[in-house]
N, C-alpha and C positions, 0 to 999 in steps of 0.2 A: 395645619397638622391633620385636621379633616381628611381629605384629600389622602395624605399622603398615606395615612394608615389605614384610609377603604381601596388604593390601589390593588392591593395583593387580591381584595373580595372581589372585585369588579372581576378584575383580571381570570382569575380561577372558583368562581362560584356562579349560580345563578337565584342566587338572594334579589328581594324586590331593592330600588334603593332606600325603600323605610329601612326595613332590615341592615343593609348596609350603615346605614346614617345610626342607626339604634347601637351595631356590635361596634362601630367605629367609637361611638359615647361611649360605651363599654371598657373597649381596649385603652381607652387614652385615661380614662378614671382609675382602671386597676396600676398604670405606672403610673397615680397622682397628678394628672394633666389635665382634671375637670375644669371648665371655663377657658381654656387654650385653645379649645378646638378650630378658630378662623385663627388663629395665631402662624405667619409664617415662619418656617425654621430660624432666620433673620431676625427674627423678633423676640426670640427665648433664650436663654441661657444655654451657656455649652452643659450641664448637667441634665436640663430640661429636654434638650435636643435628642440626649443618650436616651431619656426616657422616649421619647417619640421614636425613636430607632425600636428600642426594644416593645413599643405599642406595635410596632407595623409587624415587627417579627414576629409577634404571636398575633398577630389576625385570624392566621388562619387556624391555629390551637393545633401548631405544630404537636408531636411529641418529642421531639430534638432541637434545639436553635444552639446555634455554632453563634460566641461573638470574641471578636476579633481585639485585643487590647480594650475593653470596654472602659476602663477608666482612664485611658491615656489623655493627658490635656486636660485633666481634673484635678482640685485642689482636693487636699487630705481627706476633708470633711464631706465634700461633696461625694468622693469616690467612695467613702464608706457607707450613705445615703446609699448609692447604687451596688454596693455589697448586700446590703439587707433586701434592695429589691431583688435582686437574683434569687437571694436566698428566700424570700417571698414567695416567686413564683416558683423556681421549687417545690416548694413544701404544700402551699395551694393549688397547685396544676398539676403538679406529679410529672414536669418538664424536667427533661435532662437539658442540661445545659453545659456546652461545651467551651472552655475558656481558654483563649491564647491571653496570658499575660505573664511581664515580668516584673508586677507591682508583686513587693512582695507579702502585705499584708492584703493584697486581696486573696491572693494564696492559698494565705495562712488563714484567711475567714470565713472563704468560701469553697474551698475545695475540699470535696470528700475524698479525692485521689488524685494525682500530680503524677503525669507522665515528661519526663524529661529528656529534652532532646540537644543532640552534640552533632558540629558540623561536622568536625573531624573524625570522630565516630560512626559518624553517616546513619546514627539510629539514637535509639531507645537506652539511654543511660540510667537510669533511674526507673521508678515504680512505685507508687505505695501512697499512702495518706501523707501530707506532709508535712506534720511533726514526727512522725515515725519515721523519715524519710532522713529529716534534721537530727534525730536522735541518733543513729545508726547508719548512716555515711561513712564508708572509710572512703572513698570516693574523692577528690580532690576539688571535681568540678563543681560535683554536686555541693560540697561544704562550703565551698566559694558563695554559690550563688545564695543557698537556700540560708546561710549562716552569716555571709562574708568573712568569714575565718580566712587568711591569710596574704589579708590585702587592709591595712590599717586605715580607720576612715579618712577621709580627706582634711586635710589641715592636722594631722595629728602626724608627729614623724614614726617611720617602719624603727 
């Protein structure tokens, strides 16, 4: 993991590699990866790995990191573990953090505002914090997704 989270330093800084090797201990301690550091991706947990992801992503103390279905492939618990790290760095880094998901309680945990998007529409459906979004939907699509209102859960008959 070493390695993988001083690439971005190597690459775009000229840090000695103490330095390198120091903020790399750093970044991989602040997502909870102390003593993983010779650990290969192969070797850690798929929750573990998310955190190595987002150790490498803030190497460089972005002020934006865009991540892409972050808890996809994660069990309940584990995905809510990386809820609270988001929401961690956050509130300690003063990082915007940009989220593509359609978990919905990551959503609803960690979004200060939810932009929603429709193919058919070919834009920008929705807008707003997203319980205010779920409170105040006349919106079909929207209520579908953010509610599941008018789609009966599965095994239960319509």
């Amino acid at each position: 993991l070493r390695q993988n989270v001083a690439l971005p330093l190597e690459e775009h800084t000229s840090l000695s590699a103490r330095e390198i090797a120091e903020l790399t201990c750093l970044k991989l301690a602040q997502v909870g990866l102390t003593g993983f550091e010779d650990y290969y991706p192969s070797e850690i947990s798929g929750g573990m790995r998310k955190r190595a992801g987002l150790a490498r992503a803030l190497a460089l103390d972005p002020d934006i990191v865009f991540l892409d279905e972050p808890s996809a492939g994660l069990d309940p618990i584990t995905s809510r573990k990386l809820d609270d790290l988001v929401l961690q760095v956050r509130d300690t880094f003063g990082t915007t953090l940009v989220v593509v998901s359609h978990e919905l309680a990551s959503i609803f945990g960690i979004a200060d505002r939810v932009i929603m998007l429709d193919r058919e529409a070919q834009g920008i459906i929705a807008e707003g914090p997203p319980a205010g979004l779920a409170e105040r939907t006349r919106d079909p699509r929207v209520a579908e997704f953010l509610l599941r209102r008018d789609r009966p859960p599965a095994g239960i008959p319509g």
